[in-house]
C-alpha positions, 0 to 999 in steps of 0.5 A: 405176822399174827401170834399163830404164825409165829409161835408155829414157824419159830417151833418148827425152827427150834425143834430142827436146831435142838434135834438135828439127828432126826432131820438128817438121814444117816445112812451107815453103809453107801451103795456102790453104783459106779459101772462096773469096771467091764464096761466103762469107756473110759479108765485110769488110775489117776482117776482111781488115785485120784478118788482114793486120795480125796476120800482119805482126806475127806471126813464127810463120809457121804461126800466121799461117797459122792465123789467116789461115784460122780467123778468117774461117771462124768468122765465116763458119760460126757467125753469121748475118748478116741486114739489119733 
């Protein structure tokens, strides 16, 4: 690795580590983009507690969100729930 290379590769590596806010996006507020409720296929309220269980004991807020809305739309999306 010649000087160029490395003074322009370990800069670019201290500036990630000394200001990680302005790498990060922050975002305050997450959107809600589960299904609505009305046309779901499939619903619980061991899903429901399920989720709010993990976000009370969760504090990645975004993870969370994540979570919040994932977990619901595989359910939804890749079973087929059928009465025998």
């Amino acid at each position: 690795m010649d000087r160029r290379s490395f003074l322009h590769a370990t800069t670019f590596a201290s500036a990630g580590m000394l200001m990680p806010k302005l790498l990060h996006a922050t975002v305050k507020e997450y959107p809600d983009v589960r299904t609505p409720a009305n046309q779901r296929k499939f619903t619980s309220k061991a899903v429901e507690d399920t989720i709010a269980n993990f976000r009370k004991f969760t504090s990645n807020a975004e993870l969370g969100w994540l979570f919040e809305n994932c977990f619901p739309n595989n359910l939804d999306t890749t079973f087929e729930f059928e009465i025998l």
